[in-house]
C-alpha positions as CSV (number, residue, x, y, z in Angstrom):
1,X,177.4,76.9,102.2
2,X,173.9,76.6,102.2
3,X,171.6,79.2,100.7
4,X,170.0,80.4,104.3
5,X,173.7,81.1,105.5
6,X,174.6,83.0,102.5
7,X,171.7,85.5,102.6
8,X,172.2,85.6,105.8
9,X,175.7,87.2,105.3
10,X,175.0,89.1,102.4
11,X,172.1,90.9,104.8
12,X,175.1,91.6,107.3
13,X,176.8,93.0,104.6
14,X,173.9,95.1,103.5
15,X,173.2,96.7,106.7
16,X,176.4,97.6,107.8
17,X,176.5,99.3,104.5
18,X,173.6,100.9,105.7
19,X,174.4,102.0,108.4
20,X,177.3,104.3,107.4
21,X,174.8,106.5,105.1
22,X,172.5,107.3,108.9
23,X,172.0,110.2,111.0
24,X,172.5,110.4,114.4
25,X,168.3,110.9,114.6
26,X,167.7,108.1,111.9
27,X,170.3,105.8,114.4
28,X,168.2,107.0,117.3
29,X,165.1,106.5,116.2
30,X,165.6,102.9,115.4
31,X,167.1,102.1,118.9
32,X,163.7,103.3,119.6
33,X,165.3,106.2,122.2
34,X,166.9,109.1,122.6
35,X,170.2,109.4,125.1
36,X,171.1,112.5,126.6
37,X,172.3,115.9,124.6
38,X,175.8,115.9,124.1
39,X,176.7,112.1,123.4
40,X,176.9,109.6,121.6
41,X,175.0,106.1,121.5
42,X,177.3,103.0,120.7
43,X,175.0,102.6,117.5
44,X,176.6,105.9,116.6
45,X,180.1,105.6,117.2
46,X,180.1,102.4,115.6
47,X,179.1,104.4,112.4
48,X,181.8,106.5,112.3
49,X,180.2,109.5,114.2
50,X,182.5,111.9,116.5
51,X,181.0,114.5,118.8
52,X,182.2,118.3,118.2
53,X,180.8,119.5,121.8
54,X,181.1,118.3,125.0
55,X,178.1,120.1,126.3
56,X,180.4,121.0,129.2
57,X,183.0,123.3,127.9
58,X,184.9,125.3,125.2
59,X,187.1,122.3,124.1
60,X,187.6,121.9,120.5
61,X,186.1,125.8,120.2
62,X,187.5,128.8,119.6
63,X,186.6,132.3,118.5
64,X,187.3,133.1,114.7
65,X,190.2,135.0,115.6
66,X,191.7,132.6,118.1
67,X,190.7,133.8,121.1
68,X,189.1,132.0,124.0
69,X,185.4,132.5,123.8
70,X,184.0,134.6,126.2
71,X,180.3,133.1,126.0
72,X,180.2,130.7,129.1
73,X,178.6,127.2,128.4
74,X,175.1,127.1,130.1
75,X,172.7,124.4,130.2
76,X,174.2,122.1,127.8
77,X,174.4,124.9,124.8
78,X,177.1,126.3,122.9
79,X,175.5,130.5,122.2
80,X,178.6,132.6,119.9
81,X,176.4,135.5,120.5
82,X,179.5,137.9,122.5
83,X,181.5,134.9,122.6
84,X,184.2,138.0,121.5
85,X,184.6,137.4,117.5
86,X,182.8,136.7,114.5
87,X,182.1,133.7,115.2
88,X,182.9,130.1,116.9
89,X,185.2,127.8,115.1
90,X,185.7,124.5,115.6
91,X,189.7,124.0,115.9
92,X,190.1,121.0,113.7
93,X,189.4,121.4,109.8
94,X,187.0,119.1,107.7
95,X,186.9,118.6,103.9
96,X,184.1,115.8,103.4
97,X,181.4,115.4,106.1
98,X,178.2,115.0,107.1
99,X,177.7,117.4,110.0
100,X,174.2,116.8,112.7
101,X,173.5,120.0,114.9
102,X,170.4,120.7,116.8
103,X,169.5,124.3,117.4
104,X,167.3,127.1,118.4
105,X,167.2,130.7,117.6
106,X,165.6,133.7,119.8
107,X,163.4,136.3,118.0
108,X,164.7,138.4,114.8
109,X,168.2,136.1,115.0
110,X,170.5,136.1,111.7
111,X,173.0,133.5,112.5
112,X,174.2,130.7,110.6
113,X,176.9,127.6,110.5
114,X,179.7,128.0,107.8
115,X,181.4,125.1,106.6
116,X,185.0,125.2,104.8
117,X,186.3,128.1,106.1
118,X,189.6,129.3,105.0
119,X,191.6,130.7,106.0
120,X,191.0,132.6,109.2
121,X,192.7,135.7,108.4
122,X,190.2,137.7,107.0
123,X,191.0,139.2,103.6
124,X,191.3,143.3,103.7
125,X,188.5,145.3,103.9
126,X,186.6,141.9,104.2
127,X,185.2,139.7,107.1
128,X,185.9,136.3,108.0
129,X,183.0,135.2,106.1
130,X,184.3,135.9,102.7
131,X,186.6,133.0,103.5
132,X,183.6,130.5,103.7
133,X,180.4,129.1,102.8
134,X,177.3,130.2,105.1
135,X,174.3,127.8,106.1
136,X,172.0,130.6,107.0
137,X,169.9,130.4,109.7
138,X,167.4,133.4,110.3
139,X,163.9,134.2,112.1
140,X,162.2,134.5,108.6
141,X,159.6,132.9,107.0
142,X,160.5,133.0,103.4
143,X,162.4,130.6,100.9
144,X,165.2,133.2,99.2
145,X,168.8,133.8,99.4
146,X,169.1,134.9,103.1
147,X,166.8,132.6,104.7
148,X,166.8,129.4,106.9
149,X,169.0,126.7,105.4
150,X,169.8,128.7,102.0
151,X,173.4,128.9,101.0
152,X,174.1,132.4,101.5
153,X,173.5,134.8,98.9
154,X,174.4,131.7,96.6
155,X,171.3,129.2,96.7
156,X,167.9,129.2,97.6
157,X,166.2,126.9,99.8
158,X,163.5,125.3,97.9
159,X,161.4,126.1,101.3
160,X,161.6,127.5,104.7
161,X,161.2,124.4,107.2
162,X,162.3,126.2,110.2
163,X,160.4,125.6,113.4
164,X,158.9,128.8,115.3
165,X,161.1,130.9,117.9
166,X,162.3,128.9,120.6
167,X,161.8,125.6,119.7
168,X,164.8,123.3,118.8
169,X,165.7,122.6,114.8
170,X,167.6,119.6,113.8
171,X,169.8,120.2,110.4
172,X,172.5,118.0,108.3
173,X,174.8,119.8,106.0
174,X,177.1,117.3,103.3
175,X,180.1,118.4,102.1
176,X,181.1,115.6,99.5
177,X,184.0,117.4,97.2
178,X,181.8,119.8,95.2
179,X,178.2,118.8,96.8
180,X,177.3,120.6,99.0
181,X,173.5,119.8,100.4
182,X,171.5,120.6,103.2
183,X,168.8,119.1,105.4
184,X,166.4,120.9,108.0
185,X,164.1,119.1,110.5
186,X,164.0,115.9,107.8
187,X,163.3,117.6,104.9
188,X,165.9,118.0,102.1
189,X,166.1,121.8,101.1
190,X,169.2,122.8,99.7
191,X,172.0,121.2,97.1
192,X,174.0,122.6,95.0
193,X,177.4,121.9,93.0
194,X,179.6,124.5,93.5
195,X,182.1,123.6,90.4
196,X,179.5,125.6,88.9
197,X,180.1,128.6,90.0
198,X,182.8,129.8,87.7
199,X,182.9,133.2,87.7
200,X,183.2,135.7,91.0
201,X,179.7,137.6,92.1
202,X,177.8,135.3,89.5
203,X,175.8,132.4,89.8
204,X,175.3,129.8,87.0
205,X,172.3,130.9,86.2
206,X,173.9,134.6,85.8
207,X,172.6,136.3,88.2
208,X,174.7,138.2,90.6
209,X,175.7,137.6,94.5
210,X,177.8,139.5,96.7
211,X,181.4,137.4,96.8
212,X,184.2,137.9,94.7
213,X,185.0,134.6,94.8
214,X,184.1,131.7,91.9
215,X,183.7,129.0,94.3
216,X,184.5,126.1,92.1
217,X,188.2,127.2,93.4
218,X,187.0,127.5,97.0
219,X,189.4,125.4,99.3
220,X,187.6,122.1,100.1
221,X,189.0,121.8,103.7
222,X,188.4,124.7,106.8
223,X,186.7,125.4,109.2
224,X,183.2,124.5,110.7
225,X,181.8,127.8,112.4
226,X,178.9,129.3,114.1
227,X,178.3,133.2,113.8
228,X,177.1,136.1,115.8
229,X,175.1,138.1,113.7
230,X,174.2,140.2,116.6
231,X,171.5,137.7,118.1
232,X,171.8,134.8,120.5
233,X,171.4,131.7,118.8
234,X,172.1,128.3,120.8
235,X,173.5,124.7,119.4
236,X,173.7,121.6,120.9
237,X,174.5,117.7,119.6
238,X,177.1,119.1,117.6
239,X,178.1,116.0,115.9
240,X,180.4,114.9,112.3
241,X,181.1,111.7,110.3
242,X,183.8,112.1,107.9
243,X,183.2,111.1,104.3
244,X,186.1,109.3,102.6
């Protein structure tokens, strides 16, 4: 073989490596376009990408306590604000992903998308969110605990990159066994291990957060959610790629 054909392979090789470790926008952007909300481009499915939302209807969703949402589908976008529980869940369960979800949030929202949520029975005296792990997404301009793309009440963003009222926020969340990081309109706020959390209502650095719960023994598989914190709050391109 000579040595053009073998770098040629080994560039094959390379790049469909590559391609595994890309975003729906980084796969979009090099195609050079962007197809319509609520699919996906063959550049996509080809690396391993499946879409969550049809843009059309409830399938795949449900309400947190199994109920059929009561939030009709408008306009492409999936809004749990009255959908009729504490949040939307998506009915299949995910341990290791990278999730892609554009959104947008109306003024003074508090929403967020938990990940690993489990189970769905709500422990007493608690709500369903004690069971997971919440991306928070709020109309705030700071960088602590409760603000956009912080782990709540667990880890601070390292800075708010949220866009202004209305307009539409793109954000990645990994869940790789422990890892848990998070991306918001291209910029990499948020990672954290969560096998460091030993103890309940403490963080490693010893200071003190609302759960009972030392999340190094947090299930790794559940739930992927949206909440209704009282605001509407509306997603689209609701889209996963499994991590083996």
């Amino acid at each position: 073989m000579n040595s053009r054909l073998k770098f040629l392979r080994s560039l094959i090789g390379v790049l469909a490596a590559a391609s595994t470790l890309l975003t729906p926008m980084d796969i979009l952007a090099a195609e050079g376009q962007f197809g319509p909300d609520n699919t996906l481009s063959e550049a996509e499915r080809r690396a391993g990408w499946l879409l969550l939302f049809d843009g059309k209807t409830h399938a795949g969703w449900m309400n947190s306590d199994r109920t059929v949402p009561r939030t009709p589908v408008e306009g492409g976008l999936l809004n749990p604000h009255k959908a009729g529980h504490y949040m939307l869940v998506h009915t299949q369960q995910w341990d290791n992903f990278v999730a892609s979800v554009d959104f947008k949030i109306s003024k003074g929202c508090n929403s967020g998308i938990f990940v690993r949520t489990f189970s769905l029975t709500p422990r007493p005296g608690k709500d369903i969110g004690f069971n997971g792990l919440e991306i928070a997404i709020d109309d705030t301009t700071g960088a602590g605990y409760h603000d956009s793309g912080a782990i709540y009440d667990l880890v601070k963003p390292s800075k708010n990159a949220m866009k202004p009222v209305g307009e539409w926020n793109h954000i990645e969340i990994t869940c790789s066994d422990n890892l848990i990081e998070v991306t918001l309109n291209g910029e990499k706020v948020t990672r954290t291990d969560l096998s460091k959390f030993a103890e309940p209502n403490k963080r490693p650095d010893g200071s003190e957060h609302k759960f009972d719960i030392a999340y190094r023994d947090h299930p790794l598989r559940g739930y992927i959610g949206l909440q209704d914190h009282g605001s509407p709050c509306w997603f689209k391109n609701i889209k996963l790629r499994p991590l083996k």
